[in-house]
PyMOL Python script that loads the backbone (N, CA, C, O; Angstrom):
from pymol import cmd

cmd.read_pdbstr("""\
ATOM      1  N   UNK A   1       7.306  33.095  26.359  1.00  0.00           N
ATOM      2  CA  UNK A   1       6.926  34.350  26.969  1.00  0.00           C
ATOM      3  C   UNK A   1       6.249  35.213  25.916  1.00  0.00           C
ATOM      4  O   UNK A   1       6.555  35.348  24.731  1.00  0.00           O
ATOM      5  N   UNK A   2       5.047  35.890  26.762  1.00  0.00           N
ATOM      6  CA  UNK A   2       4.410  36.806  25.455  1.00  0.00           C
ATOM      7  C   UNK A   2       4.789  37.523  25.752  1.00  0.00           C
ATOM      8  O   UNK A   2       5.120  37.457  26.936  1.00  0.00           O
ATOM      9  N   UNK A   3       5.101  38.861  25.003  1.00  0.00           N
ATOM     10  CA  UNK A   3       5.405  40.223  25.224  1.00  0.00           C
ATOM     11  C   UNK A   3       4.620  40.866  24.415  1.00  0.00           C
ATOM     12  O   UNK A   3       4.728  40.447  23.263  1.00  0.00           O
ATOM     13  N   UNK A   4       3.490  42.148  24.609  1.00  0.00           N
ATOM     14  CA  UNK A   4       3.062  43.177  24.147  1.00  0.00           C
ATOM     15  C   UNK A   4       2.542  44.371  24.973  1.00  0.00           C
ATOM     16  O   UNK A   4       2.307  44.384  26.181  1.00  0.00           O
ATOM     17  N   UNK A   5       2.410  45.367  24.084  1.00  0.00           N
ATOM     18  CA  UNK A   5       2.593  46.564  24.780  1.00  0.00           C
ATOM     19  C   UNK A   5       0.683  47.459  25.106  1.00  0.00           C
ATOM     20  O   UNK A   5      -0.122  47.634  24.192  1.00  0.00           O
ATOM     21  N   UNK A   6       0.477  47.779  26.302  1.00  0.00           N
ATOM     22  CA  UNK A   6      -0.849  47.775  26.711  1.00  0.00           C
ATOM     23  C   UNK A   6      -0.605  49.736  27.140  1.00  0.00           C
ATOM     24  O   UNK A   6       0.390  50.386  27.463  1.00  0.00           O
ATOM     25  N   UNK A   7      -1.768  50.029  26.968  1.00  0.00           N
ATOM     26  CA  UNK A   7      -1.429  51.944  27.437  1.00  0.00           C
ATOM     27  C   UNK A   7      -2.475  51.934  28.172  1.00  0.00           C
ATOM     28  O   UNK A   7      -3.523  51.289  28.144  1.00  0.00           O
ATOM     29  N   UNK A   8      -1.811  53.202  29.223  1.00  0.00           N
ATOM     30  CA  UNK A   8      -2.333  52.925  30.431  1.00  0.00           C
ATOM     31  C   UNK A   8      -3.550  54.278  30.129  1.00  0.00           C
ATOM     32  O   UNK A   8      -3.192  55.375  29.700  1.00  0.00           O
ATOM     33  N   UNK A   9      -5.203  53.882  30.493  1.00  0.00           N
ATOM     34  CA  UNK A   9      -6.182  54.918  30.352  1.00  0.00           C
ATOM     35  C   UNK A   9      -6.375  55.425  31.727  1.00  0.00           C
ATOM     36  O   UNK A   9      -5.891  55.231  32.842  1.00  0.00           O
ATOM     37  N   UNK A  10      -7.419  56.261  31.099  1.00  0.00           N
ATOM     38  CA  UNK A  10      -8.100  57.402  32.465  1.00  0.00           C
ATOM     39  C   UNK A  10      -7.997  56.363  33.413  1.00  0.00           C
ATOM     40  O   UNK A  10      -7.852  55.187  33.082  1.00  0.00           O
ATOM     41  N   UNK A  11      -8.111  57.002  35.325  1.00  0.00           N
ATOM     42  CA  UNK A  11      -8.134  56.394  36.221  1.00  0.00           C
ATOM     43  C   UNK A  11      -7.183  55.369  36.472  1.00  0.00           C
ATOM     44  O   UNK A  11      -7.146  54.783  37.554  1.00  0.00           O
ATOM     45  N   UNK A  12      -6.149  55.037  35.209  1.00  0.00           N
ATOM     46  CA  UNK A  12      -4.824  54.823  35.650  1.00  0.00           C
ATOM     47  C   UNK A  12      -5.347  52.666  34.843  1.00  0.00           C
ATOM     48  O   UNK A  12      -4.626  51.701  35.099  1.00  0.00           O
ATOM     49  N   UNK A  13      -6.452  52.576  34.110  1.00  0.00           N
ATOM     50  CA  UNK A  13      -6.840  51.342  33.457  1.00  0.00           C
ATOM     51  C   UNK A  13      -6.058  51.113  32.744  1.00  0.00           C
ATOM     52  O   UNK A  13      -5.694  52.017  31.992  1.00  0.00           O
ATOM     53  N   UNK A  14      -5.320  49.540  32.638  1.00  0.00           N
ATOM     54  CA  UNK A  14      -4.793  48.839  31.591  1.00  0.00           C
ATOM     55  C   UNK A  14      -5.770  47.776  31.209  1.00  0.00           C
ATOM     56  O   UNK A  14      -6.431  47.345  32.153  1.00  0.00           O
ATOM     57  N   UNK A  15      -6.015  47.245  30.004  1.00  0.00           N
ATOM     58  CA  UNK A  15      -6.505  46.152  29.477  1.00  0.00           C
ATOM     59  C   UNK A  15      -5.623  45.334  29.091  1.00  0.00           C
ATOM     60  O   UNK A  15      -4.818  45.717  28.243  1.00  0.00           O
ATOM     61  N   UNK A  16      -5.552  44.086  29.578  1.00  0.00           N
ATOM     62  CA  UNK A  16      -4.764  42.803  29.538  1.00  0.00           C
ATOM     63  C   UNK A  16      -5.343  41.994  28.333  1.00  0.00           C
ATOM     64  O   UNK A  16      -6.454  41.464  28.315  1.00  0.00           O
ATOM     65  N   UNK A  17      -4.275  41.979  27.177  1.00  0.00           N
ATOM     66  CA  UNK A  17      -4.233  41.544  25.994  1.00  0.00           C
ATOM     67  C   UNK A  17      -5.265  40.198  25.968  1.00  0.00           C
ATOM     68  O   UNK A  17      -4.990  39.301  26.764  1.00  0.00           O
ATOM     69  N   UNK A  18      -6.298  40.042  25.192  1.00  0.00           N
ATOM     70  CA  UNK A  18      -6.868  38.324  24.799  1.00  0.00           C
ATOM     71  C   UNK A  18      -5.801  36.964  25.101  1.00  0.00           C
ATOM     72  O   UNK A  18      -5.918  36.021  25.884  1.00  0.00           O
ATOM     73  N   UNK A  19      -4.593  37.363  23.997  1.00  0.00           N
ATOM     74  CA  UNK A  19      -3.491  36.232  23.724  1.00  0.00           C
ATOM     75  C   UNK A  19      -3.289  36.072  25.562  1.00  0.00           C
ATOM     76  O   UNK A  19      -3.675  35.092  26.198  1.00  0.00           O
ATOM     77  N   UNK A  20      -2.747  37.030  26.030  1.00  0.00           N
ATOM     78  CA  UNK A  20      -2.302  36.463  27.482  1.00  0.00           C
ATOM     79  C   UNK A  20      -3.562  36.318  28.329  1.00  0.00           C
ATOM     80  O   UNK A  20      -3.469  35.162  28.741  1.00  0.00           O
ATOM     81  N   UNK A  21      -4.824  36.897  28.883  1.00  0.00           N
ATOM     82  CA  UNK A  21      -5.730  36.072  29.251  1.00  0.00           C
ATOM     83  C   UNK A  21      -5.692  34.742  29.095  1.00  0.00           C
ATOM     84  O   UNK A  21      -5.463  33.933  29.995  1.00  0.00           O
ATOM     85  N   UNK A  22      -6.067  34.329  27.186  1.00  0.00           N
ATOM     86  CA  UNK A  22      -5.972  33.398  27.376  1.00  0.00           C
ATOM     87  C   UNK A  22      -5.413  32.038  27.855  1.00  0.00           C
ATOM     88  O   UNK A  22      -5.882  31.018  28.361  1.00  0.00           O
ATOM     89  N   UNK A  23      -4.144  32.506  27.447  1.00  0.00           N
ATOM     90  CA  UNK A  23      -2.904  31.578  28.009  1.00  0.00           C
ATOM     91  C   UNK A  23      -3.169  31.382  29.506  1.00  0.00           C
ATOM     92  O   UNK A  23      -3.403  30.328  30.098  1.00  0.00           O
ATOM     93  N   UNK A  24      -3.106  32.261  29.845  1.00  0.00           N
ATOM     94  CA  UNK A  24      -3.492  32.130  31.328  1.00  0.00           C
ATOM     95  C   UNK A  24      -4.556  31.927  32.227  1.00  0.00           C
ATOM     96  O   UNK A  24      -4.436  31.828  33.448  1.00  0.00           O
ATOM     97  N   UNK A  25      -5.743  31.859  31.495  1.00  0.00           N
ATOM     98  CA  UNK A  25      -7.032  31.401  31.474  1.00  0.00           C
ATOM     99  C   UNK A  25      -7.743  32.763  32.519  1.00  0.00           C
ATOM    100  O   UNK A  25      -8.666  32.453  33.272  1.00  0.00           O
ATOM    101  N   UNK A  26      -7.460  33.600  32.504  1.00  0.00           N
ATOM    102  CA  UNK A  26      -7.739  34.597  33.324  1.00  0.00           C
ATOM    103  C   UNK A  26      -9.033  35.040  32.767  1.00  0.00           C
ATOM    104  O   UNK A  26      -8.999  35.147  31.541  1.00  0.00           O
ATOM    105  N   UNK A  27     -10.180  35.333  33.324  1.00  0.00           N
ATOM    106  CA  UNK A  27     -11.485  35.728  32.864  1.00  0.00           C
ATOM    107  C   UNK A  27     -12.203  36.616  33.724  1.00  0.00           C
ATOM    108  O   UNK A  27     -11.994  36.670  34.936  1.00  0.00           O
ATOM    109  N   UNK A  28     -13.060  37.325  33.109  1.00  0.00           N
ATOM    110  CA  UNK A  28     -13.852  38.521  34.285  1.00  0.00           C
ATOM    111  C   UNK A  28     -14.021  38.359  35.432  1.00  0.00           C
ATOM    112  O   UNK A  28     -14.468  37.256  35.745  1.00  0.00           O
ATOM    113  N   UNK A  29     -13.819  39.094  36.249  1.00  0.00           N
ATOM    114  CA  UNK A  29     -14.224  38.753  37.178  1.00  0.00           C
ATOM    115  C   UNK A  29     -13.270  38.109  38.339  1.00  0.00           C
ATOM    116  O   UNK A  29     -13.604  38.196  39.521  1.00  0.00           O
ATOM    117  N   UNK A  30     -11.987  37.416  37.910  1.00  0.00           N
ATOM    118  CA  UNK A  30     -11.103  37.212  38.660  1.00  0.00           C
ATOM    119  C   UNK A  30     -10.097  37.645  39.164  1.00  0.00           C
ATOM    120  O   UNK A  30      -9.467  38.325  38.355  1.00  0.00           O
ATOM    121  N   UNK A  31      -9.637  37.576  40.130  1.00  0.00           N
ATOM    122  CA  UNK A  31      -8.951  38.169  40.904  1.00  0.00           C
ATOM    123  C   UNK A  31      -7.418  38.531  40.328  1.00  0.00           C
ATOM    124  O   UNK A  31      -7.201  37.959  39.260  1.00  0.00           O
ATOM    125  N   UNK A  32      -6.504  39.214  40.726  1.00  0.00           N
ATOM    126  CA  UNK A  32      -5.105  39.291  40.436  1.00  0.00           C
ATOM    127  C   UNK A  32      -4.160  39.904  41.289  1.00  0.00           C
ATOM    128  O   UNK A  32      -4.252  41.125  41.418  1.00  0.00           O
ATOM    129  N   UNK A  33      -3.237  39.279  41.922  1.00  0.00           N
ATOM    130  CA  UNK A  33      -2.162  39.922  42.842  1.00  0.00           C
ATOM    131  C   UNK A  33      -1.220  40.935  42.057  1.00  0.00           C
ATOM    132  O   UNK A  33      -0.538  40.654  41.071  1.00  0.00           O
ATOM    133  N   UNK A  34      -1.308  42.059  42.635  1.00  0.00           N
ATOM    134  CA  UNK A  34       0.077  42.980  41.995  1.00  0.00           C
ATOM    135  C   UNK A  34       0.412  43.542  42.790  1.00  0.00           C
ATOM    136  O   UNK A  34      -0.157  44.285  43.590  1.00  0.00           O
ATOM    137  N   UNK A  35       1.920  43.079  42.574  1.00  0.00           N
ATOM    138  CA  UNK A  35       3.136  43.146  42.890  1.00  0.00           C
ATOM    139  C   UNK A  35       4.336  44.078  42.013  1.00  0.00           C
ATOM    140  O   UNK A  35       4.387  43.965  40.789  1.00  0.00           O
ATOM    141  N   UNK A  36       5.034  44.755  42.557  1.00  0.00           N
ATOM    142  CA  UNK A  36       6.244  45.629  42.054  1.00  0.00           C
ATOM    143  C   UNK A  36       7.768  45.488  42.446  1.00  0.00           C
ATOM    144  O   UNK A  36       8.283  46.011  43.434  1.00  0.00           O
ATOM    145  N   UNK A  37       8.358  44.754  41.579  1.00  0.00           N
ATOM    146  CA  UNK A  37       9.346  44.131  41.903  1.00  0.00           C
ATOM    147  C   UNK A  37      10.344  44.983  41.209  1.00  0.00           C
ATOM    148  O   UNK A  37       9.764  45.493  40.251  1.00  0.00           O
ATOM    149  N   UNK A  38      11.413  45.317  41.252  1.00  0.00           N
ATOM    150  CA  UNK A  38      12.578  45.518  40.697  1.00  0.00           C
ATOM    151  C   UNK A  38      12.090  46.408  39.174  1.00  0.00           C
ATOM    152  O   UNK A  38      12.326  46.041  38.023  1.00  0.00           O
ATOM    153  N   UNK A  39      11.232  47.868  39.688  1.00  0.00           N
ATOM    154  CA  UNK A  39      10.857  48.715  38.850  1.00  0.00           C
ATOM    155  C   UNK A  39       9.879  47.888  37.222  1.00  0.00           C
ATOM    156  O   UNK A  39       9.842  48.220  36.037  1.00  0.00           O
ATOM    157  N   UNK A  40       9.433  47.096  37.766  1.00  0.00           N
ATOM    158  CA  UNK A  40       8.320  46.090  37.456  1.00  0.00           C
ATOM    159  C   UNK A  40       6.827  45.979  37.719  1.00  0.00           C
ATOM    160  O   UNK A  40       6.471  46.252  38.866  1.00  0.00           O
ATOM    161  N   UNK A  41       6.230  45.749  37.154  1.00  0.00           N
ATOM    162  CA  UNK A  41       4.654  45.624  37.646  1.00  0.00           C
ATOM    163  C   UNK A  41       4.094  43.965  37.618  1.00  0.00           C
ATOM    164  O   UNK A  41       3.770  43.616  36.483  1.00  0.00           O
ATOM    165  N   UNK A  42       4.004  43.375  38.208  1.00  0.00           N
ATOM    166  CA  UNK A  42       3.899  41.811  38.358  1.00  0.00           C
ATOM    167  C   UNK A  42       2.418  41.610  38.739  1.00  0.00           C
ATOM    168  O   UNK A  42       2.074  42.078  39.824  1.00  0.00           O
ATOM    169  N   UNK A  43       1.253  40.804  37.786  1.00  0.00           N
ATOM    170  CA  UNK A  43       0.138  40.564  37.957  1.00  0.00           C
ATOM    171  C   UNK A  43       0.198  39.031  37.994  1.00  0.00           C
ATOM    172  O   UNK A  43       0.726  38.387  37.088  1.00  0.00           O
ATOM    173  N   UNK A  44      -0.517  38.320  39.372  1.00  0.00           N
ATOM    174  CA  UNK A  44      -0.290  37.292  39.715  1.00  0.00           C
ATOM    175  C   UNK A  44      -2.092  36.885  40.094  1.00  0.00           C
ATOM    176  O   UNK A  44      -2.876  37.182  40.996  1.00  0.00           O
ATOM    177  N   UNK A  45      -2.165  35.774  38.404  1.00  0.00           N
ATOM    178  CA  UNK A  45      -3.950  35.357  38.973  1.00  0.00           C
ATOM    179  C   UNK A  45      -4.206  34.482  40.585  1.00  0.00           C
ATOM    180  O   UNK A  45      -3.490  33.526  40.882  1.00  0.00           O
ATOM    181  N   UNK A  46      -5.100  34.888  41.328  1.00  0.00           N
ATOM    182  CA  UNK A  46      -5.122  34.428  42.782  1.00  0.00           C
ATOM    183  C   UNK A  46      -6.571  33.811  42.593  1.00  0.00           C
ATOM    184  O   UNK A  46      -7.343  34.064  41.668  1.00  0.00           O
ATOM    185  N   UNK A  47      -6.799  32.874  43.751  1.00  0.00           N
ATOM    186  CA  UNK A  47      -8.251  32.406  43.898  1.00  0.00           C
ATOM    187  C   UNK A  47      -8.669  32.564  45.391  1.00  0.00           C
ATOM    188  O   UNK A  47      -7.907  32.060  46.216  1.00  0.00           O
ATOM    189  N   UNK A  48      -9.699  33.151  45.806  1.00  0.00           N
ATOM    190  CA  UNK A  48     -10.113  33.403  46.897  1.00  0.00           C
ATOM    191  C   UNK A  48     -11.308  32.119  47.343  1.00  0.00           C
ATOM    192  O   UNK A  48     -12.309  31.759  46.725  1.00  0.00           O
ATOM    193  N   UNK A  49     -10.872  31.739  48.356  1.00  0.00           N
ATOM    194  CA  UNK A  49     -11.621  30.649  49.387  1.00  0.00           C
ATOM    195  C   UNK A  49     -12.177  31.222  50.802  1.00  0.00           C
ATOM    196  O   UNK A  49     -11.587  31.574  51.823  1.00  0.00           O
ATOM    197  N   UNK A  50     -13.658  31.170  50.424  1.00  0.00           N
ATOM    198  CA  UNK A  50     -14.012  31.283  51.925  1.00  0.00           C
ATOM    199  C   UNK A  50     -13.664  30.541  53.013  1.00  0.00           C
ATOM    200  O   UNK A  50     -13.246  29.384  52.977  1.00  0.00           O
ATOM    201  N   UNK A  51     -13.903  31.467  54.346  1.00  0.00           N
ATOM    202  CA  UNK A  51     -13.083  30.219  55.024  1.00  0.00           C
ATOM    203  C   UNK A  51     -13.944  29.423  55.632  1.00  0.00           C
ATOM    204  O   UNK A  51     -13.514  28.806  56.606  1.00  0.00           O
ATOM    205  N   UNK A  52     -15.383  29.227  55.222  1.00  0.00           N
ATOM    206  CA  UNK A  52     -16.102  28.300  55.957  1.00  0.00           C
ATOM    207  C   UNK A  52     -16.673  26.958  54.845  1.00  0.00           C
ATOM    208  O   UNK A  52     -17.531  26.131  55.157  1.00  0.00           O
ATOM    209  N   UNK A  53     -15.923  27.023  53.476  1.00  0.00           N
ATOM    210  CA  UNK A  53     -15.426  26.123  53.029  1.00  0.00           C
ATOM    211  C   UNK A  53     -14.242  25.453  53.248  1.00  0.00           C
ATOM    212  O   UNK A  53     -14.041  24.469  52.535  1.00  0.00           O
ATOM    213  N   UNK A  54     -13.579  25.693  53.902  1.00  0.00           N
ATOM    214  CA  UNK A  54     -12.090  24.909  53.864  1.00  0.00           C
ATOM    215  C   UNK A  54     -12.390  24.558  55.370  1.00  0.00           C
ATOM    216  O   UNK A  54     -13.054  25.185  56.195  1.00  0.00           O
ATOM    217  N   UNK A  55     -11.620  23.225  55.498  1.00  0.00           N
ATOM    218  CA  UNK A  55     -11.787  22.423  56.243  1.00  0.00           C
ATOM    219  C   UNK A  55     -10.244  21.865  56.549  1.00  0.00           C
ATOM    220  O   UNK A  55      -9.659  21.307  55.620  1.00  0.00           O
ATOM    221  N   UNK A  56      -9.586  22.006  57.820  1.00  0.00           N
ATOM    222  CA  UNK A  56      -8.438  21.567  58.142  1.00  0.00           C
ATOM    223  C   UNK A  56      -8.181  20.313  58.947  1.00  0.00           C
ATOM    224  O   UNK A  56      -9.123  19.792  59.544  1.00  0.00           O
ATOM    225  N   UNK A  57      -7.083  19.844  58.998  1.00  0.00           N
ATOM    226  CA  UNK A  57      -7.040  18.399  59.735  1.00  0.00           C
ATOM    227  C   UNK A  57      -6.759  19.174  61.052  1.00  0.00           C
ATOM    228  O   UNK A  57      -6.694  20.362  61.367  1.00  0.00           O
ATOM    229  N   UNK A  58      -6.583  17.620  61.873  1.00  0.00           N
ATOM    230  CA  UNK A  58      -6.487  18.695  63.385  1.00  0.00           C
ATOM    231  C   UNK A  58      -4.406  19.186  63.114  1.00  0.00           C
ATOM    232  O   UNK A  58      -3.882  20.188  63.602  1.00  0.00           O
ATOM    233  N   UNK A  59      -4.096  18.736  62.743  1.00  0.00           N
ATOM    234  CA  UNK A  59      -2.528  19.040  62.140  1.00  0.00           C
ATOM    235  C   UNK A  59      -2.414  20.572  61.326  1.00  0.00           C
ATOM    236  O   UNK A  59      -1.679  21.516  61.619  1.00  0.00           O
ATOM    237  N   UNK A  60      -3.183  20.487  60.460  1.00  0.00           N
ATOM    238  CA  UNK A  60      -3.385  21.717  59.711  1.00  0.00           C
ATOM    239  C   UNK A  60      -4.170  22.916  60.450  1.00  0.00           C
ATOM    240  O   UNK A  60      -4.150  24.101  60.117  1.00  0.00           O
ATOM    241  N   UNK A  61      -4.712  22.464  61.291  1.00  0.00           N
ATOM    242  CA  UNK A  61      -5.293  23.651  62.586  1.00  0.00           C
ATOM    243  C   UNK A  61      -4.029  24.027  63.295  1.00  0.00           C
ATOM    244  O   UNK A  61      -3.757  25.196  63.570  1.00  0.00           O
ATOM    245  N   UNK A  62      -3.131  22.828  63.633  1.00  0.00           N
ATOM    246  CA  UNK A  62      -2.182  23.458  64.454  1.00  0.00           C
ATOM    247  C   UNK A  62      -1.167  24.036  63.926  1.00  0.00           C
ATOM    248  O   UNK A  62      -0.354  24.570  64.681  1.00  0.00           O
ATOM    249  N   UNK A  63      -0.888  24.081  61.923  1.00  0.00           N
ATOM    250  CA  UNK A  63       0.227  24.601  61.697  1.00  0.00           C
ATOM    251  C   UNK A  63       0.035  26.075  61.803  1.00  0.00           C
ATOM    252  O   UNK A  63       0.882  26.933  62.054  1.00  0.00           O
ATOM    253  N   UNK A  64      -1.747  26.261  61.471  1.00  0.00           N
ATOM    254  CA  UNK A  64      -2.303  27.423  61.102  1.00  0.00           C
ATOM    255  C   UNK A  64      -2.306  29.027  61.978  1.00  0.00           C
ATOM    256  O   UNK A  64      -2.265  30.233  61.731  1.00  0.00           O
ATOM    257  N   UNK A  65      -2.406  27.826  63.441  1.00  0.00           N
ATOM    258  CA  UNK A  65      -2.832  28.679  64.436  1.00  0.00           C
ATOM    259  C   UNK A  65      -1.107  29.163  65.033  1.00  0.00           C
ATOM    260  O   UNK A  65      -0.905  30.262  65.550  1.00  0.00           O
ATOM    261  N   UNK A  66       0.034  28.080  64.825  1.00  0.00           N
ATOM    262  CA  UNK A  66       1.404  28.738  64.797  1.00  0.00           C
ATOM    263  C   UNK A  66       1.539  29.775  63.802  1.00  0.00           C
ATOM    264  O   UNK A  66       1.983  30.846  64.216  1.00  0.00           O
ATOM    265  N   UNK A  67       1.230  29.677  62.498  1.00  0.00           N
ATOM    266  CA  UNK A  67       1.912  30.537  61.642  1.00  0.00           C
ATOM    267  C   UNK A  67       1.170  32.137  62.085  1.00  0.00           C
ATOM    268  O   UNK A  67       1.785  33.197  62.206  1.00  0.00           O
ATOM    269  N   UNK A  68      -0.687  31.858  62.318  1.00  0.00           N
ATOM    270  CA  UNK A  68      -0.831  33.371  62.775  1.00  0.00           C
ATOM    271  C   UNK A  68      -0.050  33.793  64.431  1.00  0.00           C
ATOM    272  O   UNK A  68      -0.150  34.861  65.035  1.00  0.00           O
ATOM    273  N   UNK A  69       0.318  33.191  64.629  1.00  0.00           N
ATOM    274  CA  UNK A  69       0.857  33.710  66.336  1.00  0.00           C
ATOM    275  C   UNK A  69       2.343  34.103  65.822  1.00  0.00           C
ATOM    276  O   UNK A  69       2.919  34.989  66.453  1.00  0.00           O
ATOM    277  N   UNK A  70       2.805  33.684  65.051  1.00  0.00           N
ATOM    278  CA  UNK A  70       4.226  34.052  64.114  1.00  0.00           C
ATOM    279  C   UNK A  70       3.935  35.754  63.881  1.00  0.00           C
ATOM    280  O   UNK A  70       4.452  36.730  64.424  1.00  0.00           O
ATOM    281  N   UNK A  71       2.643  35.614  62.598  1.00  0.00           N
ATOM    282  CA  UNK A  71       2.600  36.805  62.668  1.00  0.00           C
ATOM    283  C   UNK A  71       2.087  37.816  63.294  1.00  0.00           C
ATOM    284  O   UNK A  71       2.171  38.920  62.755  1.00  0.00           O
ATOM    285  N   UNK A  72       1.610  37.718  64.231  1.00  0.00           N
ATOM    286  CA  UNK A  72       1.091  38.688  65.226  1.00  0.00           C
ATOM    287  C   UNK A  72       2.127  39.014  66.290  1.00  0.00           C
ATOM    288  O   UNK A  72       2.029  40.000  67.019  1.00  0.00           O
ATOM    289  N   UNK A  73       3.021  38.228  66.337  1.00  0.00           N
ATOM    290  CA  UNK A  73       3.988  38.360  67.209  1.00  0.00           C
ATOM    291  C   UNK A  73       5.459  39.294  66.971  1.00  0.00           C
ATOM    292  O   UNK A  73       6.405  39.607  67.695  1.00  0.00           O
ATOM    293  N   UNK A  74       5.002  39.583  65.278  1.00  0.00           N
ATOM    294  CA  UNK A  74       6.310  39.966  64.639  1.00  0.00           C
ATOM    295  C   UNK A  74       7.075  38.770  63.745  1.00  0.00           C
ATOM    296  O   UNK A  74       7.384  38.835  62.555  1.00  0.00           O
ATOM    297  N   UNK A  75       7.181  38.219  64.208  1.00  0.00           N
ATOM    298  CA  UNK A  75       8.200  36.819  63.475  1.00  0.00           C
ATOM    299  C   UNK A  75       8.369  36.812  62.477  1.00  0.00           C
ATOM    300  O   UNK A  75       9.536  36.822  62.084  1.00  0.00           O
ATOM    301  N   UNK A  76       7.331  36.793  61.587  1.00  0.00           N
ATOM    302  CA  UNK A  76       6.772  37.031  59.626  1.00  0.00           C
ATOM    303  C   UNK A  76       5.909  37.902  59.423  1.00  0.00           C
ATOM    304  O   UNK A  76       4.893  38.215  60.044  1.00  0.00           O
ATOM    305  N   UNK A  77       6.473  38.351  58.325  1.00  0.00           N
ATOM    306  CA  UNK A  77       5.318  39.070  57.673  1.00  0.00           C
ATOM    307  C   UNK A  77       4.442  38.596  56.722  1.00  0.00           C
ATOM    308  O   UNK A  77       4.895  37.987  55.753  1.00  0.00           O
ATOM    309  N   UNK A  78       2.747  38.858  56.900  1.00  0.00           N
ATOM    310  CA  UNK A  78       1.966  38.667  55.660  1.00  0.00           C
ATOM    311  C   UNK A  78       2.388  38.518  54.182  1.00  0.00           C
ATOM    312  O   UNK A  78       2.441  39.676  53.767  1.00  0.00           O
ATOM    313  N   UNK A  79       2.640  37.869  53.409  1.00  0.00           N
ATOM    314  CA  UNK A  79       2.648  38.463  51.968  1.00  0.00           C
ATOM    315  C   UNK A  79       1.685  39.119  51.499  1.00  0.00           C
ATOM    316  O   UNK A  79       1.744  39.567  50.354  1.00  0.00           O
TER     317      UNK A  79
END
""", "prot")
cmd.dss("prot")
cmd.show_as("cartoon", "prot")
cmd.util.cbc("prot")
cmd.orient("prot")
């Protein structure tokens, strides 16, 4: 685990240390989930897929089209 300490600028900017980028291969331009957990700030690298690249089986159409009727229905929530 790395640990170092980052200060927070105008408009509320942190800059994310080189050492942990790197480790984590995180680079301009990419995305990051944050999350606040247990008086925590949690940055989670994400990758975004269009959806007219992805291509489902007819199985994976049908898990897809349950899980949104789940959530539209109430059942689950989005993460």
């Amino acid at each position: 685990m790395l640990n170092t300490l980052v200060r927070v600028k105008e408009k509320a900017q942190v800059t994310l240390p080189d050492k942990i980028r790197r480790k984590l291969g995180i680079e301009c331009g990419d995305y990051l989930e944050v999350v606040t957990k247990n008086n925590q700030i949690i940055f989670t690298p994400k990758i975004l897929i269009d959806k007219e690249e992805v291509t489902l089986s007819e199985e994976g159409e049908k898990k897809m089209d349950e899980a949104l009727k789940d959530i539209k229905e109430g059942r689950i929530e989005p993460a």
